[in-house]
C-alpha positions as CSV (number, residue, x, y, z in Angstrom):
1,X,32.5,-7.0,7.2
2,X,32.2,-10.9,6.7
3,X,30.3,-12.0,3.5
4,X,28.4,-14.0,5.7
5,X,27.1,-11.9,8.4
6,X,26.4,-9.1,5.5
7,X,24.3,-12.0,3.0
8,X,22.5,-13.3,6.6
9,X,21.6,-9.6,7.0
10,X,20.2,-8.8,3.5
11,X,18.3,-12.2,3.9
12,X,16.8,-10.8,7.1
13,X,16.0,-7.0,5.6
14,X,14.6,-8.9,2.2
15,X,11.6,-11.1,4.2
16,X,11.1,-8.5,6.7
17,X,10.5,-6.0,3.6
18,X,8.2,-8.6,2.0
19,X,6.1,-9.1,5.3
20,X,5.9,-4.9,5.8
21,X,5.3,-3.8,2.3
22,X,3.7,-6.9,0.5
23,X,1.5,-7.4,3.5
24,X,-0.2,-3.4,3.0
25,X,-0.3,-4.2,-1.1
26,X,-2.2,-7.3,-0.2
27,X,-4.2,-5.6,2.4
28,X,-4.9,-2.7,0.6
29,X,-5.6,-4.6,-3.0
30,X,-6.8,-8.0,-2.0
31,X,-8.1,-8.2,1.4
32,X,-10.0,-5.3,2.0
33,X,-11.9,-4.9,-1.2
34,X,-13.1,-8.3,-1.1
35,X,-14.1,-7.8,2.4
36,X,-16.1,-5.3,1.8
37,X,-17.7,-6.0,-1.3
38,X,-19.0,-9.4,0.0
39,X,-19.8,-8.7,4.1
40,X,-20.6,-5.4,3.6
41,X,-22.6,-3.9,6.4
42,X,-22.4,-7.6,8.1
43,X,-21.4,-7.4,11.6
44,X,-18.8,-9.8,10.3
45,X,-17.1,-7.3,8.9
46,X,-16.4,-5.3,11.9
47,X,-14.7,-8.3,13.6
48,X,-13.5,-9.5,10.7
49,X,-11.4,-6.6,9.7
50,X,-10.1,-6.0,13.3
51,X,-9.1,-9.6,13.7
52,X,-6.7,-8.9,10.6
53,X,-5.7,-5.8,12.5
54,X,-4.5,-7.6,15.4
55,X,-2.6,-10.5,13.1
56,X,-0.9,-8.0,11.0
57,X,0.5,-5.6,13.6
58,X,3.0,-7.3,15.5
59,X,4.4,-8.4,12.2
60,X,4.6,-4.9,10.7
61,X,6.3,-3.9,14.3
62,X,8.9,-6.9,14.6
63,X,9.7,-6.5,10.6
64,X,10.3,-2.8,11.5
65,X,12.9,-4.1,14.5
66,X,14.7,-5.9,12.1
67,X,14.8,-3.3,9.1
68,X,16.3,-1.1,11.4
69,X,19.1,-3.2,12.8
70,X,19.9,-5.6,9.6
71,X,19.8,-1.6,7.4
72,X,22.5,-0.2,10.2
73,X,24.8,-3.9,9.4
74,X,24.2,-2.9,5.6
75,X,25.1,0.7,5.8
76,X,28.1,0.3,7.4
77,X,29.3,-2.5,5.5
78,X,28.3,-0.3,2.1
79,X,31.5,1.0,0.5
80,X,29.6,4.8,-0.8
81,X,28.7,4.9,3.1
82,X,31.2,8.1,4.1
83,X,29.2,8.2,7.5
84,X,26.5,9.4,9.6
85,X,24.8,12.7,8.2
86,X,27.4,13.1,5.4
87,X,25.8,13.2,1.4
88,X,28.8,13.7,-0.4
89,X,27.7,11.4,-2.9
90,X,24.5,10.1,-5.1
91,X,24.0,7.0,-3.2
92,X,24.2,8.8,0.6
93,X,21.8,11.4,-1.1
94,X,18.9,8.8,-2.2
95,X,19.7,6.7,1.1
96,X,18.2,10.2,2.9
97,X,15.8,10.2,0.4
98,X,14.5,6.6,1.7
99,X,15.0,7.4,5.3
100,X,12.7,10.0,4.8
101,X,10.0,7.8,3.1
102,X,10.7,5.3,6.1
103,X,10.2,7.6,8.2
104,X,7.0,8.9,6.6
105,X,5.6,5.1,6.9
106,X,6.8,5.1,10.7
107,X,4.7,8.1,11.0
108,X,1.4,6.6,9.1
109,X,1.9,3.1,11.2
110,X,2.2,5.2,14.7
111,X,-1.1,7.1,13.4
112,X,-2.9,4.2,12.7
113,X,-1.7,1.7,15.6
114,X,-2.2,4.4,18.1
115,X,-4.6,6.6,17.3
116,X,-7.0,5.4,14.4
117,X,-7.3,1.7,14.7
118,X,-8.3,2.1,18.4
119,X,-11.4,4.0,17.7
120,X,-12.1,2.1,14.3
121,X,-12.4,-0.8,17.0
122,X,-14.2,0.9,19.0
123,X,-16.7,2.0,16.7
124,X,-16.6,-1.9,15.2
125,X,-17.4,-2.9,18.2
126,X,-20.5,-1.1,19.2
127,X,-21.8,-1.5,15.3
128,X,-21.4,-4.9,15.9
129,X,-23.9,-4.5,18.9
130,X,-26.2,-2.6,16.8
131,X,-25.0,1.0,18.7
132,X,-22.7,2.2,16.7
133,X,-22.7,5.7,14.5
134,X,-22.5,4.3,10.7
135,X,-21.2,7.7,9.8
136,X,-18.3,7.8,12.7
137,X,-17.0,3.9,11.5
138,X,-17.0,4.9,7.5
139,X,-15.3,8.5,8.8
140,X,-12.8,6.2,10.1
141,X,-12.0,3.5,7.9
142,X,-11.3,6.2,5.4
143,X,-9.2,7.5,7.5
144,X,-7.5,4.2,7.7
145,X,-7.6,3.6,3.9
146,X,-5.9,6.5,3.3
147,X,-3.7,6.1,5.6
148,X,-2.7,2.9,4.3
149,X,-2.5,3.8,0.9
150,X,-0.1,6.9,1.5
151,X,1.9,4.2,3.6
152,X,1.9,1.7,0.1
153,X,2.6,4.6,-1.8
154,X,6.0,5.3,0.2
155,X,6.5,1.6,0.3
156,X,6.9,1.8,-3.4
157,X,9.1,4.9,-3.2
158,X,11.4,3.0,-0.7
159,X,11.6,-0.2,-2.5
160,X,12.6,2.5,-5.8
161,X,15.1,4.4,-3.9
162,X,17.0,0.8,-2.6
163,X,16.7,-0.2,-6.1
164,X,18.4,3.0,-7.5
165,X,21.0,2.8,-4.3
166,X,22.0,-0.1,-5.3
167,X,22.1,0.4,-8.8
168,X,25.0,2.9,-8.0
C-alpha cells in the first residue's frame, strides 16, 4: 500500500477518533456537570442540553463513517493482518478485542440516538412548557449518563487495545 494513502488514512482515523471519543470525555466531564450545576432546573437546561445533542450527533455519526473505512485501509495495509476472521496471532486477537468494544459503542450510540435521546427530548420539551413529569426527564437523563459513560469507558478500552496493537 502507498505510504501516502496509508499516513492520509491514519490522519483521517486520528481526528475522527478525537471528535468521537474526546467529544464524550468532554461531554461527559466538562459539559454536562457544569450545565447542570449552574441551570439546574432552568428551562434552559432542557434546550440547552438538547441543542448540544443535535450538534454532537452528526459528528459522532460521520466520525463513525470514516473510522470504519480509513480502519479497513489500515487493516489491510498492517503486516500481522493474516485476514478476515483469522487470530493466529497477538495483534489479530486484541484487534477483535477492539472490534468488540466498537461494537459495544455502536450499540450505546444506536440506544441513545434512537431510542433515549428522543424521549429525553420529548420530556425536555414539555418541562420546558411547565408539563413535563420531573421524575420521567431525571429517569432518563440517567439513562443517558450511563449510557454515555459505559460508551467513554469502551472509548478508553479501544484507544488501549490500538495502543497495545500497535505496540506489537
Amino acid at each position: 500500500m502507498s505510504p501516502s494513502i496509508l499516513a492520509i488514512s491514519y490522519f483521517a482515523h486520528l481526528i475522527a477518533t478525537v471528535v468521537w471519543i474526546g467529544g464524550l470525555v468532554t461531554l461527559t466531564l466538562f459539559v454536562w456537570p457544569e450545565t447542570r450545576r449552574v441551570l439546574a432546573d432552568n428551562p434552559a437546561l432542557f434546550g440547552l442540553l438538547t441543542r448540544i445533542r443535535k450538534r454532537f450527533a452528526p459528528l459522532t455519526n460521520f466520525s463513525l463513517v470514516v473510522l470504519v473505512l480509513t480502519g479497513f485501509v489500515q487493516m489491510s495495509g498492517d503486516a500481522n493482518y493474516e485476514g478476515a476472521l483469522t487470530f493466529n496471532n497477538e495483534w489479530s486477537r486484541v484487534m477483535l478485542a477492539k472490534h468488540i468494544a466498537i461494537f459495544g459503542m455502536v450499540i450505546c450510540g444506536l440506544i441513545l440516538q434512537y431510542a433515549v435521546v428522543p424521549a429525553l427530548e420529548r420530556a425536555s420539551l414539555l418541562r420546558e412548557r411547565g408539563k413535563g413529569d420531573a421524575a420521567e426527564w431525571e429517569r432518563l437523563r440517567r439513562r443517558e449518563v450511563r449510557l454515555t459513560w459505559l460508551n467513554v469507558a469502551l472509548g478508553i478500552a479501544v484507544l488501549g487495545f490500538t495502543a497495545w496493537a500497535t505496540a506489537l
